[in-house]
C-alpha positions as CSV (number, residue, x, y, z in Angstrom):
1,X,13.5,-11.2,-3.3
2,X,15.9,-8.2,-4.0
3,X,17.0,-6.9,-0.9
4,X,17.1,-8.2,2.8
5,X,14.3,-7.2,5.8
6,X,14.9,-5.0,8.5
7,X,14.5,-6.7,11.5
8,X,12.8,-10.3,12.7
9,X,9.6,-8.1,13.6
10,X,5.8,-9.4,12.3
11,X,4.6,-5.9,13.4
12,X,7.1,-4.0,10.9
13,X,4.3,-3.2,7.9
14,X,6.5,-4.6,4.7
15,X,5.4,-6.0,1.6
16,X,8.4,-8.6,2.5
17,X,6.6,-11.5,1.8
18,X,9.3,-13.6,4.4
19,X,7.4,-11.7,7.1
20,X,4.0,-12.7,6.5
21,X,4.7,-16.4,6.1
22,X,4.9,-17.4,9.9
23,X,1.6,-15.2,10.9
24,X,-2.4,-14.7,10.7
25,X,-4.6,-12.1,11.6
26,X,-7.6,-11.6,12.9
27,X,-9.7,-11.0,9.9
28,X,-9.0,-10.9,6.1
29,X,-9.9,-9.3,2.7
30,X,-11.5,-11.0,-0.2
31,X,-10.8,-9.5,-3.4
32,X,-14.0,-7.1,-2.8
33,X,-12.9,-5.9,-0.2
34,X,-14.8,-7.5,2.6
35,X,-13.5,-8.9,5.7
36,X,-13.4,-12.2,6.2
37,X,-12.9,-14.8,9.2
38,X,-9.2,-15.5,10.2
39,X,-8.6,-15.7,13.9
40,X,-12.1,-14.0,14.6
41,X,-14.4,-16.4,13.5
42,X,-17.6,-13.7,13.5
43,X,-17.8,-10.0,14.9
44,X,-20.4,-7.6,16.1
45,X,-20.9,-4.1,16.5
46,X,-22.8,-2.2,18.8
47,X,-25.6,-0.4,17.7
48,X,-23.8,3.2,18.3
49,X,-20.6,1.5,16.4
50,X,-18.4,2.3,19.3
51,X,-17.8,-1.2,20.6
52,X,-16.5,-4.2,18.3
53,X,-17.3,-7.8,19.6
54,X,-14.7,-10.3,18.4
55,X,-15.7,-14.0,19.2
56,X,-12.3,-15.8,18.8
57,X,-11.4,-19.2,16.9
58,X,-10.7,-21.8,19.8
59,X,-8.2,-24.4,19.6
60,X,-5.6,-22.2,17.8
61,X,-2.0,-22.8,18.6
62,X,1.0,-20.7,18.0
63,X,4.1,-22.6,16.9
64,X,5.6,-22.5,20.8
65,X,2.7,-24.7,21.1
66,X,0.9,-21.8,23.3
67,X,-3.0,-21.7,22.9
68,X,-4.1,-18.1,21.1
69,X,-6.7,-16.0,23.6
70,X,-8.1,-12.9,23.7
71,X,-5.0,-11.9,26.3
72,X,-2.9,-11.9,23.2
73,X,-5.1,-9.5,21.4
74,X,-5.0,-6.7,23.5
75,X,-1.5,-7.6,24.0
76,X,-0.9,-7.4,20.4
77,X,-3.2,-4.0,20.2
78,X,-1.4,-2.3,23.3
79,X,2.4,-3.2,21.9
80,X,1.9,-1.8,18.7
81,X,1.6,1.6,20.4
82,X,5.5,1.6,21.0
83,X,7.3,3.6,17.5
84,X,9.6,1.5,17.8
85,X,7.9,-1.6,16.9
86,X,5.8,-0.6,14.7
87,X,4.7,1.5,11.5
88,X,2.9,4.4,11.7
89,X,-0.4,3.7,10.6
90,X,-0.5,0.7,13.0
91,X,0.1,3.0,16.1
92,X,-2.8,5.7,15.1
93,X,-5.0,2.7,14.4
94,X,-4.2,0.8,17.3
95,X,-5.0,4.4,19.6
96,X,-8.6,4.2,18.2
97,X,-9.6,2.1,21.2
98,X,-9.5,3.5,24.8
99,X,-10.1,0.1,25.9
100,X,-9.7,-3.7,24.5
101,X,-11.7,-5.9,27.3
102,X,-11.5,-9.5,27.6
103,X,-14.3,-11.4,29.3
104,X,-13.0,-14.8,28.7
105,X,-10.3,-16.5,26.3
106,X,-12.2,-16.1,23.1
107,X,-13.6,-12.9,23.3
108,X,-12.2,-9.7,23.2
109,X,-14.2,-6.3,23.0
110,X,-12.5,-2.7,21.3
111,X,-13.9,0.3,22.7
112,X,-13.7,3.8,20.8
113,X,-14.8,7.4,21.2
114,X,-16.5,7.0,17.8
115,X,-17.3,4.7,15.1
116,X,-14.1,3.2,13.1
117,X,-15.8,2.0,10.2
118,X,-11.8,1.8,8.8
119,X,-11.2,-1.0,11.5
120,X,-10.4,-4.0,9.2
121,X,-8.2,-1.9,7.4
122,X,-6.5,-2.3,10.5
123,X,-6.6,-5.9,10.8
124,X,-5.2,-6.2,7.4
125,X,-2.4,-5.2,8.2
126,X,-2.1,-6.3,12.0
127,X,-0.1,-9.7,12.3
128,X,-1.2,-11.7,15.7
129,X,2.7,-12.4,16.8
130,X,3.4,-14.2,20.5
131,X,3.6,-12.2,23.4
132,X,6.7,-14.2,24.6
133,X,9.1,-13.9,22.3
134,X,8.3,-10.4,19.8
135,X,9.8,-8.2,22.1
136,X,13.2,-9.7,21.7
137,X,13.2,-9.6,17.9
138,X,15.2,-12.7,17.2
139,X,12.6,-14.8,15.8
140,X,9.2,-14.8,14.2
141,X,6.8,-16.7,16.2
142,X,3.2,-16.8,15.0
143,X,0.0,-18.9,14.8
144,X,0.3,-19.0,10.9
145,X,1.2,-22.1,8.3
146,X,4.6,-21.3,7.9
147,X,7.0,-21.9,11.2
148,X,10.6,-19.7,11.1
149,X,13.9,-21.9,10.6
150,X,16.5,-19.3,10.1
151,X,17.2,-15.9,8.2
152,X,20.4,-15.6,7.2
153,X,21.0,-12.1,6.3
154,X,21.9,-11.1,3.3
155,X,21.4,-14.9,2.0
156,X,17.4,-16.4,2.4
157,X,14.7,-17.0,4.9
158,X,13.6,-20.5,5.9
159,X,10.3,-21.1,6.9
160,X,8.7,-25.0,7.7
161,X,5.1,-26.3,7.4
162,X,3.2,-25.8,10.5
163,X,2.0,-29.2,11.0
164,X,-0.5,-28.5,13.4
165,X,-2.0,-24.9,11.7
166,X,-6.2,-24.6,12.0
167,X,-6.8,-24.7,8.6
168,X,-7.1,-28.1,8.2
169,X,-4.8,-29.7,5.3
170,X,-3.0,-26.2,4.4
171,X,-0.6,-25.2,3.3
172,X,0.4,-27.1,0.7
173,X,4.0,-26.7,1.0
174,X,6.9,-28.7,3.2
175,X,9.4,-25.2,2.6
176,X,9.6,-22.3,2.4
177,X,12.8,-20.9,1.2
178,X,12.8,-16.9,0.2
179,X,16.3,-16.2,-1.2
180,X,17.7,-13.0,-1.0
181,X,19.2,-11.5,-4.1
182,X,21.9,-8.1,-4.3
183,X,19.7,-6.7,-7.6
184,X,16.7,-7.5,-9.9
185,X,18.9,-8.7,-13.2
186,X,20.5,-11.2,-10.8
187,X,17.1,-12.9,-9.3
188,X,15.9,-13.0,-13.1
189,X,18.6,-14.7,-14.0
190,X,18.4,-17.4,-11.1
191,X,14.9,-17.7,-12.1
192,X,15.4,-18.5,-16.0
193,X,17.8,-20.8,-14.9
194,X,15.5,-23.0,-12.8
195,X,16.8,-21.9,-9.5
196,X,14.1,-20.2,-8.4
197,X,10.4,-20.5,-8.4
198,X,9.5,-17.0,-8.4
199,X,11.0,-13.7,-8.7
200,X,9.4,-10.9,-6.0
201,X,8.7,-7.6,-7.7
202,X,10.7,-8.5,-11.0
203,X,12.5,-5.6,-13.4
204,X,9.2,-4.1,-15.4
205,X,10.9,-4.8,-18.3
206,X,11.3,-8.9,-17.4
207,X,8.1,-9.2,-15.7
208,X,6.4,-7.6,-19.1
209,X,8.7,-10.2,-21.6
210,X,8.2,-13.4,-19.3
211,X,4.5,-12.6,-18.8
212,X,4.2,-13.4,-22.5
213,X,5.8,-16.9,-21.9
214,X,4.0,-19.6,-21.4
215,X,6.7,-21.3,-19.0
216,X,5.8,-18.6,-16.1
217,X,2.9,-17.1,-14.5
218,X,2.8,-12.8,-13.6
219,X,0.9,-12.3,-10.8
220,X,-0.2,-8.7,-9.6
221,X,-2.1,-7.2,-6.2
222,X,-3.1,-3.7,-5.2
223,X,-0.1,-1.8,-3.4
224,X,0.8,2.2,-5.0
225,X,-0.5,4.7,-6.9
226,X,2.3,7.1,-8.3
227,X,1.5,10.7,-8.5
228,X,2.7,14.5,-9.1
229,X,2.6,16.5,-6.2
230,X,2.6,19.9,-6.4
231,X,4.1,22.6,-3.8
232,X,0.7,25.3,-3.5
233,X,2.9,27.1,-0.9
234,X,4.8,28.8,-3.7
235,X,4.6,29.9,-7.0
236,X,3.6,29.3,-9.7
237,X,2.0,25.9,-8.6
238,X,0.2,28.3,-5.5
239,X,-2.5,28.8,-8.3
240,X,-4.9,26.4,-8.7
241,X,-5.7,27.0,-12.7
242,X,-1.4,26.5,-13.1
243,X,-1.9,23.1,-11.2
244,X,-5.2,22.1,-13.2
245,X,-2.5,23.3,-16.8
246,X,-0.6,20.8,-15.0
247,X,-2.5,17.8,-14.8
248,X,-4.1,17.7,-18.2
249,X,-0.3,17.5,-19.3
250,X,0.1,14.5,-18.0
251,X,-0.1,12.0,-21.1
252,X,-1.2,9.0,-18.3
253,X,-1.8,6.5,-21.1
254,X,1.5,6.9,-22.7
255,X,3.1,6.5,-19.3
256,X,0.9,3.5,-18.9
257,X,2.0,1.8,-21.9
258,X,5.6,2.9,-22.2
259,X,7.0,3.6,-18.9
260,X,4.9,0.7,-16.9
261,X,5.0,-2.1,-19.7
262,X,1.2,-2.3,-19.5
263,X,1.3,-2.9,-15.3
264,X,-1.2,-1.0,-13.7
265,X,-4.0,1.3,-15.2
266,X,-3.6,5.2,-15.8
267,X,-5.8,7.1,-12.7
268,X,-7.2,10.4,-12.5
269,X,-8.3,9.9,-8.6
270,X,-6.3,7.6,-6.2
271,X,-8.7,4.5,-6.0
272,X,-8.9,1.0,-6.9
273,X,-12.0,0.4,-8.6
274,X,-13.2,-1.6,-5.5
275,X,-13.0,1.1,-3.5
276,X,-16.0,2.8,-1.9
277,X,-14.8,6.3,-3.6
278,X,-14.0,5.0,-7.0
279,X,-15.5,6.7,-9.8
280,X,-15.7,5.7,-13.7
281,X,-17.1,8.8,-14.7
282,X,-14.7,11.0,-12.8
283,X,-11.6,8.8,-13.8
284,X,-10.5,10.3,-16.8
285,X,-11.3,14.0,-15.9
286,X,-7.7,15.1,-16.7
287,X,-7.4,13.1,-20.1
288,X,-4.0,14.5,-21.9
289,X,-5.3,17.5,-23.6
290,X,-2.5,20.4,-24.2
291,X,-4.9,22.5,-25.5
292,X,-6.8,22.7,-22.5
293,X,-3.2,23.1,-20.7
294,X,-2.8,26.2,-22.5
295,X,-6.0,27.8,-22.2
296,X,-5.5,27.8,-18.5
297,X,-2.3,29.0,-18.4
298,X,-3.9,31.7,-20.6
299,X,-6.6,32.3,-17.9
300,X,-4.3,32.3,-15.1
301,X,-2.4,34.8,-16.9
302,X,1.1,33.6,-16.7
303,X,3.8,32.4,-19.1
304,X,7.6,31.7,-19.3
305,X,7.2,29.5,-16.3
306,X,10.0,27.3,-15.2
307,X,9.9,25.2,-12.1
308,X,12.2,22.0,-10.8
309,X,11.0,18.3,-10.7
310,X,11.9,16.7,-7.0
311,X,12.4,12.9,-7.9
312,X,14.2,10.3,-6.3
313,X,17.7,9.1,-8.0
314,X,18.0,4.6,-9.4
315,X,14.7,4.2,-10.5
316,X,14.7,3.5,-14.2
317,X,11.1,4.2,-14.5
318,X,11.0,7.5,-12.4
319,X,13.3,8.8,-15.0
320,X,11.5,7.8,-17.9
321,X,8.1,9.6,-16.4
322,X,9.7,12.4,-15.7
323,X,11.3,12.9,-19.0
324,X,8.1,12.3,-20.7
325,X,6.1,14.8,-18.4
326,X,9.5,17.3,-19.3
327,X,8.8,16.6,-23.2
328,X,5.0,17.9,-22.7
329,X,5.0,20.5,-20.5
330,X,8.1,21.5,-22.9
331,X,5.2,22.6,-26.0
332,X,3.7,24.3,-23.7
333,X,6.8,27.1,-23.2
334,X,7.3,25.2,-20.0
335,X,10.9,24.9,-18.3
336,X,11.1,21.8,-16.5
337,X,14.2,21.0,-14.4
338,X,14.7,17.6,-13.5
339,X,16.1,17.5,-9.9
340,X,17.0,13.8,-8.6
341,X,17.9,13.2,-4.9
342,X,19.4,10.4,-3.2
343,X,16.3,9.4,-0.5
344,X,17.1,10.9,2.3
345,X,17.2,14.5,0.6
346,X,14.7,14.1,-1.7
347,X,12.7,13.2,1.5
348,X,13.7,16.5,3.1
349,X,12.7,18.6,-0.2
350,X,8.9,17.5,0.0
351,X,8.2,16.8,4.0
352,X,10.0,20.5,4.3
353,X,8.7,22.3,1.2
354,X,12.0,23.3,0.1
355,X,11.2,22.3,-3.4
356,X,10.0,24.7,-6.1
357,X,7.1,23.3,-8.6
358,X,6.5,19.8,-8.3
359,X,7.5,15.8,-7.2
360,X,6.8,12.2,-8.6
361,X,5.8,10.3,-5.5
362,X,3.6,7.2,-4.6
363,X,1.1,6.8,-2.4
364,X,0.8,3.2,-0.3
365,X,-2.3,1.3,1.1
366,X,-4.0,1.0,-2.6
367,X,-6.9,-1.4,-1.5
368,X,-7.7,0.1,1.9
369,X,-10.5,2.9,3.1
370,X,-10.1,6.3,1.7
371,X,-9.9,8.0,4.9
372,X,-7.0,5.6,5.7
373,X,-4.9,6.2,2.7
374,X,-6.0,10.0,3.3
375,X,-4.6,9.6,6.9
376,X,-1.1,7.3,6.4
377,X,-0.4,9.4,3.3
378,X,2.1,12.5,3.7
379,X,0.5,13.2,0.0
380,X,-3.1,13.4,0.9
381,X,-2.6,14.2,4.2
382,X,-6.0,16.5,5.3
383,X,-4.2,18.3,8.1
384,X,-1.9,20.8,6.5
385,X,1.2,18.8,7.4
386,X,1.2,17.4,3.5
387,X,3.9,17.2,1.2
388,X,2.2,19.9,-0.5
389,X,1.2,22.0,1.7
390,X,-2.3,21.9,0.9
391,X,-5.7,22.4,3.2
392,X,-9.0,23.1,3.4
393,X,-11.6,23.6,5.8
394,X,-13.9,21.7,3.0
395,X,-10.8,18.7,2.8
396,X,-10.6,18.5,6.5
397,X,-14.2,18.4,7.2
398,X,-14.8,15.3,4.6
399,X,-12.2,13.7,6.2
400,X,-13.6,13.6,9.6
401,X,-17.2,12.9,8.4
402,X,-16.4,9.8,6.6
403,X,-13.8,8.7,9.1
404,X,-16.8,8.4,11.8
405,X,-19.8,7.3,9.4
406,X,-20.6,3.7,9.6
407,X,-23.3,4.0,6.9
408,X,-21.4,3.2,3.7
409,X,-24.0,5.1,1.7
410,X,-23.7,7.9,3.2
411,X,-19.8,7.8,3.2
412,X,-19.7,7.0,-0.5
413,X,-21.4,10.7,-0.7
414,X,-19.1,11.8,1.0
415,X,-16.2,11.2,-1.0
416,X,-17.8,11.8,-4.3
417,X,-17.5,15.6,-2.8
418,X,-13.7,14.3,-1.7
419,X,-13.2,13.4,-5.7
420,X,-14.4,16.4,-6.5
421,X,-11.9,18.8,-4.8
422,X,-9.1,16.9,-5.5
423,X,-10.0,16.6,-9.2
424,X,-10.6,21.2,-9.0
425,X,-7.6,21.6,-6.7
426,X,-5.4,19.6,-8.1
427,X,-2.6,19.2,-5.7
428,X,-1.7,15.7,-6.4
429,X,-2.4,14.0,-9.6
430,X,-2.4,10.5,-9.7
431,X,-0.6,9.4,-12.4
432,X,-1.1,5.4,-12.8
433,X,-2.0,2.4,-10.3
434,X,1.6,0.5,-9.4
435,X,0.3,-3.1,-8.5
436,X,2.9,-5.6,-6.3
437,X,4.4,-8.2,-9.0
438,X,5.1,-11.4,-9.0
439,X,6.8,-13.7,-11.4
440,X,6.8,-17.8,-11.0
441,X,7.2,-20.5,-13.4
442,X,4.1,-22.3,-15.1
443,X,4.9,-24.6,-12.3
444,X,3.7,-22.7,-9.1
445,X,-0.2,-22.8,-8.8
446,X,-2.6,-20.1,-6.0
447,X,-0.4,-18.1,-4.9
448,X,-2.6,-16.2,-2.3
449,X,-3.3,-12.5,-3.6
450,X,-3.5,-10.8,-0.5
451,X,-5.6,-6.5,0.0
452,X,-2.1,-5.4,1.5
453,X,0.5,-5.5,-1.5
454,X,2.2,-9.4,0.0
455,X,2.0,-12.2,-1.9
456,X,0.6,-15.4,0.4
457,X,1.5,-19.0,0.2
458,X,-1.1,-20.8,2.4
459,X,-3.0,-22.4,-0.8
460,X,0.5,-22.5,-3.2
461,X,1.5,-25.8,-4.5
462,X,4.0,-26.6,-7.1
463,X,3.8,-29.2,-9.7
464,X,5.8,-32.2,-10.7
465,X,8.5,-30.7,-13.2
């Protein structure tokens, strides 16, 4: 991988896939989104959906050789609470329950004010770790198939077989070794030369021209959508017909193609097509269409606009889309400035609203609820603290109804009318999906494709060379 982790800490939310290896969780995606059993063999809800029953898996060990009990759940539930353990979304999640009960070692009971019918989202992203030794942060202890060895910062990870893991005859593998590598070119070119067997999150550019080779495999999973936010505090992007000019000059298909190598599909709404809001026919609502651009700007009666582009600087394909979206909005009499930050201030421009006109962005949690990308998002944010500013007693309202509505019907409804004021407002336009990449060689067979943007290796196994 490029890069080294933060800190030994299971509960730090990181696509890392080191951090991942040495835990489980209590339940799991499949590829459809449903939750499946990990550590809680079968669940039940009450019949107000206030209460979730988790009947445990018995017999499971962590790798101190500790038995894994409902204690440890609520443990794990209350500790995430503490900022500075974990991620955001992790400690609003983890509030949802007043209470976590335990009647006996394999049960443990949440209790919330209202249905959570987001709750596995949760435990997607929620790593079991031991009680004993988390706290410390100076070692990754977990019940999962991978044991820690060693990080050597800056240098690789070392992870073991757990000989005695509950999935009986998994994993596959002896090692685990994640090295850690000071830029992409350099872990492409270790990989080409046979010292590695897989590259984490490879150049575009190599993951596109070694996809095509039959000596290595690409593998993708949901993680980002990138997308154009607009500030509506200010004008000229305060008027919704400027913002709506906007979006249908956004030439998502070229982008697609050019900037992305193919990776990922263009997006007029931010969902995967598994999710509960996704929409075919409202998809491609803002297909590229300057003419339409121009009528609006007609309507809205404004011209000669010029506005500044809030990006973030070292990201090759940032630059490209944002040169491209310059080159369109430019036949349109449009003045785009192109304003790149270093993080840290181009973080300050959009969480402040100091910029003027519009920022490329991306948006996390790609396979999860609605509501909880709508929640963990500063982009879609309902509550008015936004990167752009935006609210709506309409947005806020949706929000709340489908966080609380069990029936997923009647939530599906719901954000059909969710699609359809983002699509007429406008304030972020989803540009293209940005999957999690992957590249082995031909050698490295089921890698596990994991709902949070990780790569797993419980079921990998390599092949006589």
């Amino acid at each position: 991988m490029v890069g080294d982790a933060a800190r030994l800490d299971g509960q730090l939310v990181t696509t890392v896939d080191a951090t991942w290896a040495p835990f489980d969780r209590l339940t799991a995606y499949d590829q459809n989104l449903k939750p499946q059993p990990m550590l809680a063999e079968s669940w039940e809800f009450s019949s107000d959906f206030k209460q979730l029953k988790l009947n445990l898996r018995k017999g499971v060990q962590f790798h101190s050789g500790r038995e894994f009990t409902s204690d440890d759940v609520k443990w794990n539930i209350e500790y995430v609470r503490d900022p500075k353990v974990a991620a955001g979304a992790l400690i609003l999640q983890s509030k949802w329950f007043s209470s976590v009960d335990t009647p006996d070692k394999y049960t443990a009971v949440l209790v919330s004010d209202q249905p959570r019918p987001a709750v596995f989202d949760f435990f997607e992203f929620f790593d079991i770790v031991d009680k004993d030794t988390a706290p410390a942060m100076q070692t990754l202890v977990g019940t999962g198939p991978f044991k820690f060895v060693e990080w050597v910062q800056g240098d690789h990870f070392l992870f073991k077989r757990n000989e005695n893991y509950w999935q009986s005859g998994l994993p596959y593998l002896d090692e685990l070794r994640i090295s850690i590598h000071p830029d992409g070119q350099a872990m492409i070119v270790a990989l080409e030369s046979g010292q590695l067997d897989g590259a984490d999150l490879p150049p575009l550019a190599d993951f596109a021209r070694l996809g095509k080779d039959p000596g290595y495999t690409s593998w993708t999973v949901p993680a980002n959508t990138n997308v154009i936010g607009v500030n509506t505090t200010l004008p000229p992007t305060d008027n919704k017909l400027v913002r709506q000019a906007l979006n249908y000059a956004i030439d998502r298909k070229r982008i697609v193609d050019t900037v992305y190598k193919g990776t990922g599909t263009a997006e007029d709404l931010p969902w995967e097509s598994n999710s509960l809001a996704y929409d075919a026919t409202k998809n491609n609502a803002y297909a590229f269409d300057l003419d339409k651009a121009k009528s609006l700007l007609s309507q809205a009666g404004v011209s000669n606009l010029e506005f500044d582009l809030v990006t973030t600087t070292g990201t090759q394909e940032t630059d490209q889309l944002a040169q491209l979206y310059q080159a369109s909005l430019a036949s349109l009499g449009i003045k785009l400035n192109i304003k790149p930050y270093q993080t840290a201030t181009y973080l300050d421009q959009i969480n402040n609203h100091k910029y003027t006109g519009a920022y490329i962005g991306a948006i996390a949690y790609a396979a999860m609820e609605p509501v909880t990308r709508m929640a963990n998002s500063r982009h879609l944010d309902p509550s008015g603290n936004s990167n752009t500013g935006f609210t709506s007693p309409e947005y806020v309202n949706l929000f709340n109804m489908a966080s609380s509505e069990p029936d997923n019907d009647k939530r599906k409804a719901l954000y059909a009318q969710v699609n359809d004021l983002m699509l007429d407002q406008s304030f972020v336009m989803p540009i293209n999906s940005s999957p999690a990449r992957l590249l082995t060689r031909a050698t490295v067979h089921d890698i596990g494709l994991s709902q949070h943007g990780a790569f797993l290796f419980n079921t990998a196994w390599l092949e006589h060379s």
